[in-house]
Each structure stands twice: as C-alpha cells, then as structure tokens.
N, C-alpha and C positions, 0 to 999 in steps of 0.2 A: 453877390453878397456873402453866400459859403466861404469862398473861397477865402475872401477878404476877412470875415470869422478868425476861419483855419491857420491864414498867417496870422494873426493877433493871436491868436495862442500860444503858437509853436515860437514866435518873439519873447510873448510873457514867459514862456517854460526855459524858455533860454538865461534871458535875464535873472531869473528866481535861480536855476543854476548857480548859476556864476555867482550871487550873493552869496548862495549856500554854501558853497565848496571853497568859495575863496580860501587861499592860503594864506597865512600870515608870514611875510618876510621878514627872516631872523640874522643876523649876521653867521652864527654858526652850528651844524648838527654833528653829532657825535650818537653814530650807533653801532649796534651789535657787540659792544663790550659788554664784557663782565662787571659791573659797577658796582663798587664797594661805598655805599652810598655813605659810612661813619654816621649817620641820622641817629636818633635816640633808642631806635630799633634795630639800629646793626642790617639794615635791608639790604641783603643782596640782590640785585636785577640782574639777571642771564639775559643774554641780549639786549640790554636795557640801550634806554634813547634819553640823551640830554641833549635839550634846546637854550641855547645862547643867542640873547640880543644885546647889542652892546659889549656889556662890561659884565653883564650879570645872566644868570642860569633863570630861565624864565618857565620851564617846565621837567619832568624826570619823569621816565617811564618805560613802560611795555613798546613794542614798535608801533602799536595803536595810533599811537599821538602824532606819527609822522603824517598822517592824513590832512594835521592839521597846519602842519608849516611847511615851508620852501626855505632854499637856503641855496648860494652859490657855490660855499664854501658846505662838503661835506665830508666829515673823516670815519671811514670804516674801519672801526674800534675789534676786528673780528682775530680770533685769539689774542687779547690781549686783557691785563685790568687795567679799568678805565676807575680813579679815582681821587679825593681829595690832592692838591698839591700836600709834600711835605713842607714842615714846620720846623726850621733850624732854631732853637730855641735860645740860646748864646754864644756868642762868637766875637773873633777882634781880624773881621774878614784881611785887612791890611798885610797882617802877620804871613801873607800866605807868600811874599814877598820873602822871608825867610825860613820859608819851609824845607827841614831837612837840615838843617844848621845846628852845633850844638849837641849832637846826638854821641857825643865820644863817652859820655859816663859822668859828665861836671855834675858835683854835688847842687849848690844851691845854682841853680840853673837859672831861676827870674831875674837875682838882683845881681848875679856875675856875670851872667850872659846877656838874658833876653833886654833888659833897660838898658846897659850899656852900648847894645847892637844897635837899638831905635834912636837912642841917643845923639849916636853919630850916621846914621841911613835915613833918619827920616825925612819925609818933605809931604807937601801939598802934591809934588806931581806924584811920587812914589805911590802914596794913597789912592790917588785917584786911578791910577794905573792897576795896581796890587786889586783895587777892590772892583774894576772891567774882570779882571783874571780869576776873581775866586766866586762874583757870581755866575760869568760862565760856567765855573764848574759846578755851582749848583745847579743852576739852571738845566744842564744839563744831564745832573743827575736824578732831576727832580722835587729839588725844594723850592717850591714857590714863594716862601715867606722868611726872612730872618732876621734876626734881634742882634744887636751887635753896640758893644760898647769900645769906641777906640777917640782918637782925635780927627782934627779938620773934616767936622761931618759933614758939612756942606759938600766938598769934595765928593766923598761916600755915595751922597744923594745921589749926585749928580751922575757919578759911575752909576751905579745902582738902575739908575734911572736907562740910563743910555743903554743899558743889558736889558730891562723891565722886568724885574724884579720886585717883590713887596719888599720892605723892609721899617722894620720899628728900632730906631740909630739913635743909641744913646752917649752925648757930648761925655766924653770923659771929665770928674771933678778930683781933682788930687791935692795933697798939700805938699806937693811938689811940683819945681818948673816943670814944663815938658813943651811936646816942639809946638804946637799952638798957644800956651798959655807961658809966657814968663815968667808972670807970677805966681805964688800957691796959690790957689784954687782959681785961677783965672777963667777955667772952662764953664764955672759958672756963667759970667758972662758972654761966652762965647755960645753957650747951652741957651739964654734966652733970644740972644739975636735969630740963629738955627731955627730956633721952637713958632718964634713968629713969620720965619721965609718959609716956612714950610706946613703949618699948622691945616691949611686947609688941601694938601696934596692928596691926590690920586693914589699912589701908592709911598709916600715917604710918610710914618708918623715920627715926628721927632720927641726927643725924650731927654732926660737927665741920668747919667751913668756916674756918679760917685762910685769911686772904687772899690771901697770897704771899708768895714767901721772904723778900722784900726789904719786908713787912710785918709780917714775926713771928718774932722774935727765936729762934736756933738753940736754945735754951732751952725755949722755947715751944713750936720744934715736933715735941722729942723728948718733953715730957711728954705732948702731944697723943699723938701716936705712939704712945707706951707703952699710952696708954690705951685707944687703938683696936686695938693688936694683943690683948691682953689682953681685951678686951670685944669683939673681930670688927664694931667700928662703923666706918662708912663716913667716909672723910675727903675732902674737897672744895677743890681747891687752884688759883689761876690761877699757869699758870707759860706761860714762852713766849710772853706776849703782845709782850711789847714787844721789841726788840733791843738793848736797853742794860740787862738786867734785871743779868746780870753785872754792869756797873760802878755799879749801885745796889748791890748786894753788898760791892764792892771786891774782887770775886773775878779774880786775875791770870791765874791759871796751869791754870784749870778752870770750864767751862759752869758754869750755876746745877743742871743735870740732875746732873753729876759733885759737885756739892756736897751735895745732898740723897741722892745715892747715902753719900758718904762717912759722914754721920752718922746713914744708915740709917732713914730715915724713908720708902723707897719699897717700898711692899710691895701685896699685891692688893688691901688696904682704899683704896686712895688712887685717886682719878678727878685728873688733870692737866685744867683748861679751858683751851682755844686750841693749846697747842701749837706752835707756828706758829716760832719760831726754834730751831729743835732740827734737831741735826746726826746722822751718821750712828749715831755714838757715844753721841749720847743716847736715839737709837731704841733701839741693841741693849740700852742698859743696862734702858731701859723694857721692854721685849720680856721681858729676862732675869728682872725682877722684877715679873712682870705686874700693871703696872702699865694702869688703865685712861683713855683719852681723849674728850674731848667735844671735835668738831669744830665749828666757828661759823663758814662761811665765808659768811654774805650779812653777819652781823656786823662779820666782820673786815673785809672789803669795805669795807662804808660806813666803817670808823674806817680806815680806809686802813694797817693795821696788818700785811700780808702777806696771802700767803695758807699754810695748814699743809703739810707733804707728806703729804697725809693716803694718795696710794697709795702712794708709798715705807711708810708705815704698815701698809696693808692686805696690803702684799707680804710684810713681817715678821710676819703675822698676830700683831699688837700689836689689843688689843680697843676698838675704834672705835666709837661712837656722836656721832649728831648734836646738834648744840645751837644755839637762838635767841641766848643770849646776852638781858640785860634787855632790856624795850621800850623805853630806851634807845638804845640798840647796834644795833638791829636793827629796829626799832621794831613785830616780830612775835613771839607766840610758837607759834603754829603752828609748824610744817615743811613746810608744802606749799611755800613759795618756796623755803626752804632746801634741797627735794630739789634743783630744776633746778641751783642755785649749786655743790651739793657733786660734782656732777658736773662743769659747766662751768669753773669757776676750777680744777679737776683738768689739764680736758685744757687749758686756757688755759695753763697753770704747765709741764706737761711737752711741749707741741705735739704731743698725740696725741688723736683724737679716737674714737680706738679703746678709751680704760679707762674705768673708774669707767661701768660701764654703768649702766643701769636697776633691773637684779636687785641688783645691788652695792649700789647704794643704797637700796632698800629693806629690802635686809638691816640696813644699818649703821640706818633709822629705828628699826628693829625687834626682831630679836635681837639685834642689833650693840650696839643702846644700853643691850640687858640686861646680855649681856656685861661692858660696861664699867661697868656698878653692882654684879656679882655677881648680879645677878638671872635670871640665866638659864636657871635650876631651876625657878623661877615663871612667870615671864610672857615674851613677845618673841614665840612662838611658838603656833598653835594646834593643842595634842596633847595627848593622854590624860592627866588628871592636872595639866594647868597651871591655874592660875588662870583667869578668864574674863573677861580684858580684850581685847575684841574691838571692831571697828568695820566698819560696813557703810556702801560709799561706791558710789552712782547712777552708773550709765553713761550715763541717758538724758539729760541737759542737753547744750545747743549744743556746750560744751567741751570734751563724754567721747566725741565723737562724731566717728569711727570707730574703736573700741576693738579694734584689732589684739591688741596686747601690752597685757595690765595693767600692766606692770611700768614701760612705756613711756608708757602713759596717767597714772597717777598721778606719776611726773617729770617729766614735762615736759608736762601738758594741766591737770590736777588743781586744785582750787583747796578751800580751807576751804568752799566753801558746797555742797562735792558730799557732804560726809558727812550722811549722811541718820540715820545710827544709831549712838552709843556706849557702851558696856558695860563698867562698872568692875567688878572683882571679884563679877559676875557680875548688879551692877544695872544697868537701862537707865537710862544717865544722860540721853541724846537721843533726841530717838524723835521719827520725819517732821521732819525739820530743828531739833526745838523744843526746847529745855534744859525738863527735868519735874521737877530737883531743889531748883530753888530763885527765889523769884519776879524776874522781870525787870524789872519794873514798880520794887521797891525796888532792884536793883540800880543801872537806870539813875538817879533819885532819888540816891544816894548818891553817884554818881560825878561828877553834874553838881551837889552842894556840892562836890566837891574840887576841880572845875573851876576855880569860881567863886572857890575860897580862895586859890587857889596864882596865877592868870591874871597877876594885877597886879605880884606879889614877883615871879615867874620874869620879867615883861618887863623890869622894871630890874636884874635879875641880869643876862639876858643881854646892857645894855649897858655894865656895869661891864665884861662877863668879855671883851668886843671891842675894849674900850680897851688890855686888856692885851697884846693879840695883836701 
C-alpha cells in the first residue's frame, strides 16, 4: 500500500510539472539583440527577447521570458540591432525601371524626360516586374513598409505581394491620359475597383493617389475626399514640391495649403509628399487637421527643389515620416542614405548642429512614418500586440564598427548591405543577407530585358529633352 502511495505521487508531481512548465509554441524567437523597441519610452533592451506567434509579436523582453515559450525557428540576434522595420514613406517603386536615366543636366527634367519616357516604356508587365526589383531592394535593405503612388496597382499588389512586402498603393488620379487610364482622371475608377480587391488584405492597403492640386481638378478632389472620408481610405497627394505651385492654381490671395484647407479635403486620411514650400500658416493649418507628411530630403536635394522645415514640423508635433521619393528622384529606395540627409540638410537649413539628432530620426523612419499613414496601432514599433515587422541589422562589418550609440550608428555609419534579417508580418523575408521569397536569378533576367528595351529610346529622349533646355 506504501508503495502504491509513493507512485501516485511521484505520477501527480509529474503531471503538475509538465502543466507548470509547459511551454507555449510560437512560431518565432528572436534573442540576444540589441532592441531599439521605438515604444513611447524610447526602451532599449540589451539582450532583449521578442516572441512571434503568427503574424504578430506576442511578448518583449529580458531573456527571462524564454522560460516561457518554445519555438523551432530560433534567430540569435547577438551583435546586432534588432528593431522596427523601416517606413518608406513615398515613392513611385515602378520608376526604378529607369533609374539612372536622364542624369546629363536636362532642365525641366519631369515633363521633358521623365512623362515622355513612361509614356512610351510603360506597361502592366513593366510594372509588375520593376516593382518584384525595387522591393527586393528594400526588403533587403530593410524597409518593411511603403506608400507609393504610381499606376496599374493591382499589378504593384501583386509584385509586392509575391516579395511580402507591406505596402499602402495609392491608384494614381490625373487630368491627364496615362497608360492605365485613357481618359482624364480615369484612375479614379480604376482606384475604386483596386480599393474593393484588395480592402481586406494582409498586407496591401489600397488608397487614392491624385497627383496634385494643380493636377486635379477641385471637383475631383472633393469627390476623392468624400470617398475617402466615408470609406477611412488613405489619400496620397504631392503638394509643396515646387514654389510656384500657387500660381499653377492661379491662386492670388491664399497658399495652395489655405486652398485645400478651404474646400475641406485635409483631414487625417491625407499623407502631403515633400512639403518643402509651406509656411508657418500651412504648418498650423496641417497640424490643426492632422494631416500626415513624407519627408524626401536626398530627393529633394538632388532635384535641387528646397529643402522642407521638416524640424519646424517636428516642433509642431505634425506626423513626419521619411521618404525616397522614385528611383528617379532619388535614385534610392532604401533609407539608409536618406537617414544621414534628414538630419544634415536640417541642421544645414537652420545652422544648428545641435537637432534633428539620431534618435529623432529614427523615430521619424519608424513610428514616425506610421504615424503619418495612420498605421501606428500596427507597426513602427516593437510591442505587445503589433504586427511583426521587424529587422535585424549586423554591427560586426568594417562600417558598424565602433558601435557606441545605435541610434548614431545606423545615421550616420549604416548602409543597406548591414541588414542581415527582414520580417514582414511575421514572415522571414531575408535571412543572412539573402532575399528567400522570391528567385533572383529570374528577377535579375527580367530586369536586364528592360534594360535592354528602354537603353536606345531613353538615349535619344534624353537628347531631344537637352536641346530644349
């Protein structure tokens, strides 16, 4: 009878084990990183641990927490920072198809070159090809997220998708033909068919992209408006790029900001790209209708177009996220150059070399750029419950090395080839430097026919477009 006691104990102490310790099976761990949490407290974690189930980050912490899950899939994060995916905050990914074109000196460069090039290069397969090729390169530079106004978005998606990729794809609206829309502003329609194939995806949020005021008729851009407030879809708009945008308007006695104030089409669905000739008055009004920004200064840089007050901006805590701008424009769609830029042509602009630090700007890749898509209930930051777009970037290359400040290392030392690991919505899209979602071998193949097609048209474009200069 002892005996038979003694086993029923040592059975029950078993069993109660095993309830107690049990581990919780997560899809994926991520430790011994440096984890630059972006949180509202800026929390760094020295060897910190994130736990991924699914799609989403289901715990953050000290190593502690490992006791309490299991995982098949585990990545030792040990010198490196582990944190937020970047935030490309506007872009026309397509373009990247003619990146490098154009570059001899041509004055008006958009409507001599760059529309006449699309004009006659573009297509459905181009797109779809072009946008496989440039979110590889983010992807593997590290931007998990990007906002992008061009045509045939579906196409977009669909690449996008086939890389995995987040992205917020807004239909272009013009009063002008172009290659998916014949008629002016046909992309309207083409923007709502897009809006309802895709409204409940994974990672594709669709959007409306009207180009600019002084491209779409005040008509156009309150039915737009209507639609997006009524439907909470995102709208994507270049204002502020140029300094004559006003008297493209024929606006006398009021900014183009004070103009789209008046017929009420600024509200928290609308992202502003560039920004960059806006006055005190268009801050506050922006501010007032939280209204969100994409900053583009190595962009705006090379189009020699200004530069934004992006910290007069940040002072107004007005919601700021970075942007390439097309590889055009910019001829990147990474962020790593554009961190150093958004810093420097800062303190260049105001002669202080005291703002826009390192932490600043990280924030603006990262929550900052959620922020200003609305997104910042899901992603920007790594914490309980957000999505699981994360990036893990090597400190041990010649570049990362001596890594004082993270925050200081990835602005100003950092380059695209230091991200070693990328994580969309909780899949590894990169893993040890190598894109694992989709073959390279046919990417490059496909990129170098479009090489090959476009090479000869774009060199007698570009000396038609030098004649006119």
């Amino acid at each position: 009878m002892y005996l038979i006691k003694k086993i029923f104990i040592l059975i029950s102490i078993c069993i109660f084990s095993t309830i107690t310790f049990a581990k919780e099976k997560v899809s994926l761990i991520i430790k011994n990183g440096n984890i630059l949490t972006m949180n509202k407290s800026k929390d760094i974690l020295e060897n910190g641990v994130i736990i991924i189930k699914d799609n989403k980050i289901i715990d953050v912490g000290n190593p502690s927490i490992l006791n309490k899950y299991t995982s098949e899939k585990i990545i030792d994060a040990k010198n490196s920072i582990v944190m937020p995916g970047m935030i490309n905050t506007h872009n026309h990914i397509p373009m990247i198809a003619f990146r490098g074109l154009g570059e001899e000196g041509i004055k008006n460069r958009l409507f001599a070159y760059f529309f006449p090039l699309e004009g006659e290069k573009l297509s459905r397969d181009l797109i779809y090809k072009a946008t496989v090729h440039g979110t590889i390169d983010m992807a593997m530079s590290g931007v998990t997220t990007y906002a992008d106004m061009y045509y045939h978005m579906d196409e977009m998606a669909k690449a996008t998708k086939a890389v995995g990729l987040r992205a917020v794809l807004g239909e272009t609206i013009i009063k002008y033909p172009v290659v998916d829309a014949k008629e002016p502003y046909g992309g309207f329609e083409y923007a709502l068919n897009f809006i309802k194939e895709y409204k409940n995806d994974s990672l594709i949020i669709p959007a409306f992209g009207p180009h600019a005021p002084y491209t779409v008729s005040k008509d156009k851009l309150l039915e737009i408006s209507k639609y997006s407030k009524e439907n909470n879809i995102p709208v994507l708009i270049h204002v502020g790029e140029f300094d004559d945008e006003d008297k493209r308007l024929n606006l006398t006695d009021k900014s183009v900001i004070e103009y789209l104030k008046e017929i009420n089409f600024l509200n928290k669905n609308v992202l502003i790209a560039h920004g960059i000739h806006l006055n005190e008055k268009d801050l506050n009004i922006i501010k007032e209708n939280n209204v969100g920004i994409s900053y583009n200064p190595m962009a705006n840089a090379k189009g020699a177009t200004g530069i934004a007050p992006a910290y007069e901006m940040l002072k107004k805590n007005i919601k700021v996220g970075l942007g390439t701008d097309g590889p055009m424009s910019s001829n990147q769609v990474d962020l790593f150059r554009t961190l150093s830029y958004a810093s420097t042509m800062q303190r260049l602009k105001y002669n202080d070399r005291t703002i826009m630090t390192p932490e600043t700007i990280i924030e603006m890749a990262t929550i900052g750029g959620a922020k200003a898509l609305n997104l910042d209930d899901k992603i920007g930051s790594i914490e309980k419950g957000k999505l699981a777009d994360i990036i893990i970037v090597e400190t041990t290359s010649p570049n990362m090395v001596p890594n004082y400040d993270p925050y200081a290392t990835l602005v100003f030392q950092a380059n695209g080839s230091n991200v070693d690991t990328t994580i969309v919505n909780g899949k590894i899209i990169v893993e040890n430097k190598k894109l694992i979602t989709y073959s390279m071998e046919q990417n490059n193949k496909d990129m170098n026919e479009i090489q090959k097609d476009i090479k000869e048209f774009a060199k007698e474009l570009a000396k038609k477009a030098k004649e006119l200069n």
